[in-house]
C-alpha positions as CSV (number, residue, x, y, z in Angstrom):
1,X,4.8,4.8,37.3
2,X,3.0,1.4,38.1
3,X,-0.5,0.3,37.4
4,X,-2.5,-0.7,39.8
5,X,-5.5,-4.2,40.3
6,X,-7.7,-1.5,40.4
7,X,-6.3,0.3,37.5
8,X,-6.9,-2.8,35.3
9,X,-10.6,-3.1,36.9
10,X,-11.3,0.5,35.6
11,X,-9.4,0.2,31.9
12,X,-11.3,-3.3,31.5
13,X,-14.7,-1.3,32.5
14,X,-14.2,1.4,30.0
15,X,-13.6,-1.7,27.6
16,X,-16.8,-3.2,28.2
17,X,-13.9,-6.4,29.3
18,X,-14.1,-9.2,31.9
19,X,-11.3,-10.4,33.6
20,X,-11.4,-13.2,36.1
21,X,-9.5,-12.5,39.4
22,X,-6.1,-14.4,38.0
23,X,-6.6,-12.9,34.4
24,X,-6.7,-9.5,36.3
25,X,-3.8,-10.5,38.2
26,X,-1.6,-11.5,35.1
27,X,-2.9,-8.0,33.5
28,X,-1.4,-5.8,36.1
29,X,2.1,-7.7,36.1
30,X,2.0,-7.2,31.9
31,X,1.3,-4.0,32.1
32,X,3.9,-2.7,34.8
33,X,6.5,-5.1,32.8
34,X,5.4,-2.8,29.5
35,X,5.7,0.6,31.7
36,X,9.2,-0.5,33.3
37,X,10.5,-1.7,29.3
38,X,9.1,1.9,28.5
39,X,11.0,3.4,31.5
40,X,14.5,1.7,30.3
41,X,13.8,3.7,27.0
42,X,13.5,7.0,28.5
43,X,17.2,6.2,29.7
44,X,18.5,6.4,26.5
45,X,20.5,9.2,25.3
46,X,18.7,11.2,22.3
47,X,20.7,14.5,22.6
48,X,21.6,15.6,18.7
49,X,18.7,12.5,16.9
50,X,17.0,14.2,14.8
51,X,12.9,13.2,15.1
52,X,12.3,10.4,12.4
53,X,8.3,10.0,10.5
54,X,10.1,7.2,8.3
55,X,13.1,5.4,7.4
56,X,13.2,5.8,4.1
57,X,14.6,8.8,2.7
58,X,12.7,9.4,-0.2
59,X,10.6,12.5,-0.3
60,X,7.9,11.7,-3.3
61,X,7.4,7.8,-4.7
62,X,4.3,9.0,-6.4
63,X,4.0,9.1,-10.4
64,X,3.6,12.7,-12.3
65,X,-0.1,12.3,-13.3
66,X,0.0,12.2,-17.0
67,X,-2.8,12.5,-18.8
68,X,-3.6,9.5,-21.4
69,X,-6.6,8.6,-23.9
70,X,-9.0,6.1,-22.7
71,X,-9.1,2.4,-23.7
72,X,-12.4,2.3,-26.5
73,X,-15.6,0.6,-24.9
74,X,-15.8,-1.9,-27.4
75,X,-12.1,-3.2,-26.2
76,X,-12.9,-2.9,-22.7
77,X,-16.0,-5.5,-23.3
78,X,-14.0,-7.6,-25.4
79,X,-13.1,-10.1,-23.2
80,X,-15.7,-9.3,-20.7
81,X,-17.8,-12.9,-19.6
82,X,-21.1,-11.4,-19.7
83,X,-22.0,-7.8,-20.7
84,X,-25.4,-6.2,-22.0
85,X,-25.7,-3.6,-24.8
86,X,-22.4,-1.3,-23.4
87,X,-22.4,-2.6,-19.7
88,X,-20.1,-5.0,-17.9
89,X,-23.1,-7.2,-16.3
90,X,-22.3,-8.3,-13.5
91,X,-24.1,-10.9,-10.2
92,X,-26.7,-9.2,-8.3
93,X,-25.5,-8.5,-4.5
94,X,-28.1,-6.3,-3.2
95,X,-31.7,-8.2,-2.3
């Protein structure tokens, strides 16, 4: 399988991209080098590999959700810089 120039001219269209006549050049050459690398891999034996989603072979790295008591709102303002009655107050980012 090869790409062709006009190929690259259609893939750049349906990328809204602009190539100059020597960038489309250099394009084609890259992408044929990336689908020849690509055909070298299809050479390799994979007879008995097993299909891989990761290499690490742990199943669950998540916590057991455990449920806790919540921190008071009186120490969760304590060392807040600027609060208002019960509030953290905080910049205004909206105009």
């Amino acid at each position: 399988m090869s790409v062709t120039r006009e190929n690259v001219e259609y893939i750049a269209q349906l990328a809204r991209l602009s190539f100059t006549s020597d960038e489309a050049e250099r394009m084609t050459q890259e992408l044929n080098s990336i689908l020849h690398y690509v055909e070298k891999l299809n050479e390799i034996d994979t007879e008995g590999v097993e299909p891989l989603s990761n290499i690490h072979d742990q199943k669950n790295v998540l916590r057991d959700d455990v449920e806790s008591p919540s921190i008071e709102n009186a120490q969760a303002l304590k060392n807040a810089p600027d609060r208002q009655d019960r509030f953290f107050r905080v910049p205004k980012v909206l105009g």
